[in-house]
C-alpha positions in Angstrom: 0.0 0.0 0.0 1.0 3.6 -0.7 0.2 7.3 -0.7 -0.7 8.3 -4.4 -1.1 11.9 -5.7 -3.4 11.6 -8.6 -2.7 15.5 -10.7 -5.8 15.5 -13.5 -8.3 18.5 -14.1 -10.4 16.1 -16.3 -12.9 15.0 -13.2 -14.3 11.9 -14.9 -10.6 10.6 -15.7 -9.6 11.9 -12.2 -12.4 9.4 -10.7 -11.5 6.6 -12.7 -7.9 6.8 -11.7 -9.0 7.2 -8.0 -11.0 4.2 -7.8 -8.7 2.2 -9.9 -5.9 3.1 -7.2 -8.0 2.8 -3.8 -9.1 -1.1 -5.0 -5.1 -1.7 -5.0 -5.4 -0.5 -1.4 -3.5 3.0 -2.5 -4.3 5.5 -0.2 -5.0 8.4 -2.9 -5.2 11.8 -2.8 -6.1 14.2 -5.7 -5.1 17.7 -7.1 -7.0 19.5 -10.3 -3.8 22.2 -10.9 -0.3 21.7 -11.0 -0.1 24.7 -8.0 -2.4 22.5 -5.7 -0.7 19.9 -6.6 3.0 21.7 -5.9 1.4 22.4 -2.2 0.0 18.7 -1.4 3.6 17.5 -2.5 5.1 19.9 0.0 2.7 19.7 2.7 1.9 16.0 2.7 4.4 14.2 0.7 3.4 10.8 -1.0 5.3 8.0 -1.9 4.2 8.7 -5.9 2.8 11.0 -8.1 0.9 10.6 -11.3 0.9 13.5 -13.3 -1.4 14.6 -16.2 0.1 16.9 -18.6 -2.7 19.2 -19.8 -3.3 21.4 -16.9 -5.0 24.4 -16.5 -3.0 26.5 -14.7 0.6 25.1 -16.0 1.5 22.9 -18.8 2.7 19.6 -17.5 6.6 19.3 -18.4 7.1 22.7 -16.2 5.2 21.4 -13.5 7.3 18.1 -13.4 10.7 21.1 -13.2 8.8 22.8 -10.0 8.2 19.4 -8.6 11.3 18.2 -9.0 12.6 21.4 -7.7 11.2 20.3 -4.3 11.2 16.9 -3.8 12.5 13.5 -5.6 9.1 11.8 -5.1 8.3 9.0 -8.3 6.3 11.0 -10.6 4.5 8.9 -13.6 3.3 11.1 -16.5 0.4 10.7 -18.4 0.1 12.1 -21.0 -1.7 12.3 -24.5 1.4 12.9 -26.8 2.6 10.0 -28.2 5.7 11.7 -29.5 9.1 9.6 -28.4 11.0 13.1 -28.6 8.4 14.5 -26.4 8.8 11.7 -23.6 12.1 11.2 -23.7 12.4 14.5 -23.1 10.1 14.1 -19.7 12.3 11.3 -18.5 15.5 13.6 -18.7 13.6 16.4 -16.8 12.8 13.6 -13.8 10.0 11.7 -14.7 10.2 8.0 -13.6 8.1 7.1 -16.0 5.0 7.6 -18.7 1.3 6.3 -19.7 -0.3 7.1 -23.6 -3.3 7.9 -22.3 -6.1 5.9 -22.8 -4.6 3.7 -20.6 -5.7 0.5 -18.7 -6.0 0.1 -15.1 -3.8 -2.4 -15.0 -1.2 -0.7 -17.2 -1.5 2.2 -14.5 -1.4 -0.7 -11.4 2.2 -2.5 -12.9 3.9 0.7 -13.8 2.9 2.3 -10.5 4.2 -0.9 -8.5 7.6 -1.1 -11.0 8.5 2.8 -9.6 7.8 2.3 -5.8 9.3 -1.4 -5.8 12.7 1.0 -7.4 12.1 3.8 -4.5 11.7 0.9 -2.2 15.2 -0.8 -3.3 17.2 2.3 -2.8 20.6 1.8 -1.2 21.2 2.7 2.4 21.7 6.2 3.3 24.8 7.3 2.4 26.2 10.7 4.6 28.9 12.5 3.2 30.8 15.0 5.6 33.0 17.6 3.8 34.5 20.1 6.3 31.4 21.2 8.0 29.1 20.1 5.5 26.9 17.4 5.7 25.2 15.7 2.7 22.4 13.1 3.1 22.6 11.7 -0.2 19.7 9.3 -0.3 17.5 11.3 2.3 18.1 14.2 -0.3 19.3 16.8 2.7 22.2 18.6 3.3 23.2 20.9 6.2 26.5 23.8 6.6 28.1 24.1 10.1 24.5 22.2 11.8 22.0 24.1 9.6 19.9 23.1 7.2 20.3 24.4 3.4 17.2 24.6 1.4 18.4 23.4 -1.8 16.6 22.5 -5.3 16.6 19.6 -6.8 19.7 20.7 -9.1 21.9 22.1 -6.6 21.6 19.2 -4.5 22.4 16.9 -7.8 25.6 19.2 -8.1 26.8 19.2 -4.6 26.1 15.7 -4.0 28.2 14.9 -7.3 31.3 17.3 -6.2 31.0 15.7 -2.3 30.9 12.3 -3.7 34.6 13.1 -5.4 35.5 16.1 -2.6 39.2 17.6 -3.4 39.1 16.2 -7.1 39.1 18.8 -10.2 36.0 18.0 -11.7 35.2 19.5 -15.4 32.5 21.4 -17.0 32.0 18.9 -19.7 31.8 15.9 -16.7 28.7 18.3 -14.8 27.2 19.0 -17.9 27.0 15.2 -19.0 26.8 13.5 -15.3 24.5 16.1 -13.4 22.4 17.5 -16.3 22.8 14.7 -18.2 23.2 16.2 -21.9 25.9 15.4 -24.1 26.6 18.9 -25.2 25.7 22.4 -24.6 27.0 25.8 -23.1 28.3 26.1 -19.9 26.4 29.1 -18.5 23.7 27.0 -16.9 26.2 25.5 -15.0 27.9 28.5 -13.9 24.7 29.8 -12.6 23.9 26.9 -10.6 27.4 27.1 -9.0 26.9 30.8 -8.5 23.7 29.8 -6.3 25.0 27.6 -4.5 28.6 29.1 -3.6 25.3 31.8 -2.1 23.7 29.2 0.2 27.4 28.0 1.0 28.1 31.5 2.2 30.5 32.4 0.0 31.6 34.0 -3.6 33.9 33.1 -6.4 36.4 35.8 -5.1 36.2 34.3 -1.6 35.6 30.7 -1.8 35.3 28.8 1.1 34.4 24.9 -0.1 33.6 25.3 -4.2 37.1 26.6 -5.5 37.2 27.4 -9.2 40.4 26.0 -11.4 40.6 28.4 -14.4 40.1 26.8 -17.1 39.6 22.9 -16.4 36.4 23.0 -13.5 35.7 23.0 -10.3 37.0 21.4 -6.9 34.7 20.9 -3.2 37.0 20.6 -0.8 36.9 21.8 3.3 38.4 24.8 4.1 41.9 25.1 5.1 
């Protein structure tokens, strides 16, 4: 049994999916907008979410980017484009996985059960201390000097990757293909997302204190000295 947030304006579909979930013995919970949804999710967090793409306050795919900007629960899209382009570009921005819609009940049931039975098989929590931060890397936390740091989902991506090989040079090119997971690209999207986190950190490119620039090759964590 698990806690299901089912996101779909369409109330008839929205009814079907409820009653299809609750006779699996899924406690369900329902949202008609992405921004009810975005609250639910950060009020009462379930253990999976299954999102319809044709909202009507925010188009699906950016609703998936705000979800995953606050937590890393399973998040199923359904959607109505049957376009592989389309989907696989869902998957890279953090969907666990997709329904065509019209879709079965039991289609919905075994790809529900395949993404909790892979939450459920997660490794055991693995802590990272660098200096005096702490990073939670399966709980998805990380604290400075005892205090939390409110993160998104990104930045944590990025400092978990740079803890993970603390006092190593790592490169643009290996963030760009290992955190954002695209083969090519410009690297200001990553200097951003370092700029906003060397901020939570406490610090500044001209006065680093754990994320130390190396002209020209990348960037290093590593505690202060």
């Amino acid at each position: 049994m698990a806690t299901v947030l089912v996101v779909e304006d369409d109330e008839f579909v929205r009814s079907a999916i409820i009653r299809e979930l609750a006779g699996r013995r899924h406690v369900v919970r329902s949202a008609g907008c992405a921004l009810d949804a975005l609250r639910e999710i950060s009020q009462h967090p379930p253990d999976a979410v299954v999102l319809d793409l044709g909202l009507p306050d925010l188009d699906g795919s950016e609703a998936l980017k705000m979800v995953r900007g606050i937590s890393d629960v399973p998040v199923i899209v359904a959607t109505a484009r049957d376009d592989e382009a389309e989907i696989v570009r869902l998957l890279q921005a953090g969907a666990d996985d997709y329904l065509v819609k019209p879709f079965s009940g039991d289609h919905l049931g075994a790809r529900l059960e395949a993404v909790l039975r892979r939450a459920r098989s997660a490794p055991p929590p693995q802590v990272l201390r660098v200096g005096g931060l702490l990073v939670d890397v399966n709980r998805r936390e990380a604290a400075l000097d005892g205090g939390p740091l409110t993160l998104t989902r990104r930045e944590f991506d990025l400092l978990a990757y740079l803890a993970v090989r603390a006092d190593r040079v790592v490169t643009r090119k290996e963030l760009r293909t290992e955190v954002w997971h695209q083969s090519y690209g410009d690297d200001q999207t990553i200097d951003v997302h370092l700029s906003w986190l060397r901020r939570k950190l406490g610090e500044s490119a001209s006065n680093p204190r754990y994320l130390h620039t190396v002209r020209g090759v990348g960037v290093m964590l590593s505690a202060p000295r």
